[in-house]
Structure formats: C-alpha cells, structure tokens
C-alpha positions in Angstrom: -8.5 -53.2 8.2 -6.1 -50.4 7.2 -2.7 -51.2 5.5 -0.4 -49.6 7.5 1.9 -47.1 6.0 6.0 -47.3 5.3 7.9 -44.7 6.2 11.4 -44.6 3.7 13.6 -42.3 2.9 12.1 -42.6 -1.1 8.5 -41.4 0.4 10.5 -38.7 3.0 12.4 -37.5 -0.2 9.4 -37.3 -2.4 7.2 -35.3 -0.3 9.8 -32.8 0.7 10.1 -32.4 -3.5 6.4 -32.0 -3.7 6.6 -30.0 -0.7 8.4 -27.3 -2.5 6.9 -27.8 -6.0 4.1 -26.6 -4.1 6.0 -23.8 -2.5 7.2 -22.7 -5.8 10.9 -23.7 -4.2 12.5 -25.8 -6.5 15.0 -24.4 -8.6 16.2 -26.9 -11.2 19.5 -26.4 -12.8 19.8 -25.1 -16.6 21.2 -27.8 -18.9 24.4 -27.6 -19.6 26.0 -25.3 -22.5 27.0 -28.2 -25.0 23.8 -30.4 -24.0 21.8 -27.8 -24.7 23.9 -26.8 -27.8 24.0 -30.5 -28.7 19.7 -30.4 -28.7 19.6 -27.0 -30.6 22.2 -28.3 -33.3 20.1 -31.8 -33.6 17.0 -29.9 -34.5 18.9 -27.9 -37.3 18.4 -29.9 -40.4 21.6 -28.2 -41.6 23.4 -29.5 -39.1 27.0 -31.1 -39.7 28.2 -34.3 -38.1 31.5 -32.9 -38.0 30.5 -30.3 -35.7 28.4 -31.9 -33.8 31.1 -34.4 -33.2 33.9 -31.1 -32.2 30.8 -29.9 -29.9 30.5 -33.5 -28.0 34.1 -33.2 -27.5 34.1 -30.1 -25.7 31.9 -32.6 -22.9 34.4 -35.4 -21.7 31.8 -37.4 -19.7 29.2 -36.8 -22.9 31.7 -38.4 -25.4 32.5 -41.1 -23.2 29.0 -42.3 -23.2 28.1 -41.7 -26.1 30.5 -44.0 -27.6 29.7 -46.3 -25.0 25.9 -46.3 -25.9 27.5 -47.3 -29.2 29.2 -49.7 -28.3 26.9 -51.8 -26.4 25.2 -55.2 -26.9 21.8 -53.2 -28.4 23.3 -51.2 -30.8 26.8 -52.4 -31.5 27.8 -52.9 -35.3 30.1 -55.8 -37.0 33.0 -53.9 -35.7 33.7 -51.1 -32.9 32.7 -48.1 -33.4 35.9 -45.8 -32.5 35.1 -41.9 -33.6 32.4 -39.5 -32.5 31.5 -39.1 -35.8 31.1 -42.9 -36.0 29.2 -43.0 -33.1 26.5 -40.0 -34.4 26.1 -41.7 -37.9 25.4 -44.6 -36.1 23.1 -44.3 -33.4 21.2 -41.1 -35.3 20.5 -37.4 -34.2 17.3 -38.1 -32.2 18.9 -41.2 -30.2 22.0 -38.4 -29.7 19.4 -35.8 -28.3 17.8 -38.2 -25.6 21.5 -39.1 -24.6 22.8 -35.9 -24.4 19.7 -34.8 -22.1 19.5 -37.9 -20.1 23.3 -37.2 -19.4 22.9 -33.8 -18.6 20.0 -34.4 -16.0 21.6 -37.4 -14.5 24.4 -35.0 -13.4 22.6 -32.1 -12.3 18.9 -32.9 -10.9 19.5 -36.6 -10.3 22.3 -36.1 -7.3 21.5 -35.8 -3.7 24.1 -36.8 -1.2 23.1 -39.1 1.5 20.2 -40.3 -1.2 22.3 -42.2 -3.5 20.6 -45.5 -3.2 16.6 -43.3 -3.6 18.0 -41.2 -6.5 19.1 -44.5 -8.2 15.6 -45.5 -8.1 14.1 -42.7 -9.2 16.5 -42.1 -11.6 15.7 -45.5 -13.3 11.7 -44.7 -13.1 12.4 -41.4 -14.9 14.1 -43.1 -17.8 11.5 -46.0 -18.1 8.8 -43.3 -18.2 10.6 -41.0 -20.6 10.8 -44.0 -22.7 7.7 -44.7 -22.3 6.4 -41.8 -23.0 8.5 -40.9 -26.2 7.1 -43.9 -27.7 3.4 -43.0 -26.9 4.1 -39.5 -28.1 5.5 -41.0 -31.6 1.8 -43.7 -31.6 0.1 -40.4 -31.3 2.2 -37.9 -33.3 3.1 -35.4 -30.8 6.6 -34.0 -29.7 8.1 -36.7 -28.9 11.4 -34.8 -27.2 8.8 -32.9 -25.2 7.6 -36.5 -23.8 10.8 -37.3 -23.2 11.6 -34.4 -21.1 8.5 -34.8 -19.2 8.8 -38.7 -18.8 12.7 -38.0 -17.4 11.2 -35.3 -14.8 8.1 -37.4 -13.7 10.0 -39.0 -11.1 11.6 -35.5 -9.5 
C-alpha cells in the first residue's frame, strides 16, 4: 500500500527552491551593511561597546529587537534594560552576532509574498536548526557562527 502524497504550497515552494539551487538560480541577497559590520566588529577583540552600540543605531529595526531580546522573560535582569549599551553588556557579543544575522535574514531571504504563512514555517525550522546546530558545533569545537549560518539556511 502506498501513502499517497500531499501536494502544499510548503512542498510546491521547496522544490521550485531546490529547483534552482540546482540550476545554479538562486541569488541570495548580501547582508546588510551594519549586520555585516555588526559581525565583523563582534569578532574584533578590540572592539568597543560604545561603538557597537552607535553602529546598532544606524539599524532602527536591529535596535528595536535587540533591546527587545533583552528584555524578555529568558534573559530579562532585576530591572529593564533601557540603553543599547545595556542591552550588549548584557546579552554578550556572540548572542549580539546570531541576532543581528537572524534579523538580517529574516528580512531579506525569509519574505515571499503570497507565502507568508510557508515562510513562517520555514523560518521557525531554520532557527531551531541553527540552534541546534550552534550548540553541536560548541560539543564538538568547531565554528560555531559557521553552524549557525548553515542551520538558519537549511530550511531555504
């Protein structure tokens, strides 16, 4: 007996993505400048809170949720946390790196009109398996922003 096969707009969706991953066709957008400025600054040991915090604020959306990430349930402290630089001291430069490329991604590779409701699912599979993934690279002592990456763009 055969199991018969669904056709959904998630399995029409994926195939036309592997479809031109096959076809060499699929031309994902570069990060954005202060995302990708924000992950060359966090790898600079040198690197100042203070301008990390001026670079975050050139990025509207990024500071918004990165002082919302700060703010919530899992890593919220005694009292609010109201600054930038707050929010970086608190949550930590590699925590800052995976929200700054999660943002960035989010808003460019993870939008598809008429697909809201499949990119919202694959859009939470990519994060679990980024997660996933960082926290296997860090068991086994490999790159663990690299398994981040990869885990966040498993699911295009």
């Amino acid at each position: 007996m055969s199991i018969p096969v669904v056709d959904t707009a998630y399995d029409r969706v994926r195939e036309a993505l592997i479809a031109r991953i096959e076809r060499n066709d699929l031309h994902l957008p570069f990060l954005p400048l202060v995302a990708g400025q924000i992950i060359s600054m966090v790898s600079d040991p040198r690197a100042e809170m203070a301008k990390l915090a001026s670079l975050i604020h050139q990025d509207q959306a990024l500071a918004a949720t990165v002082l919302r990430i700060a703010n919530c349930p899992v890593y919220m402290p005694r009292s609010p946390i109201v600054s930038l630089q707050q929010a970086i001291s608190w949550l930590g430069l590699n925590l800052l790196q995976d929200i700054a490329l999660t943002a960035s991604l989010r808003n460019g590779v993870f939008q598809a009109k008429g697909h809201e409701a499949e990119v919202k699912v694959l859009w939470r599979q990519s994060v679990a398996t980024a997660s996933y993934a960082k926290e296997i690279a860090r068991l086994r002592r490999q790159n663990v922003e690299m398994a981040y990456l990869c885990g966040l763009l498993a699911g295009v």
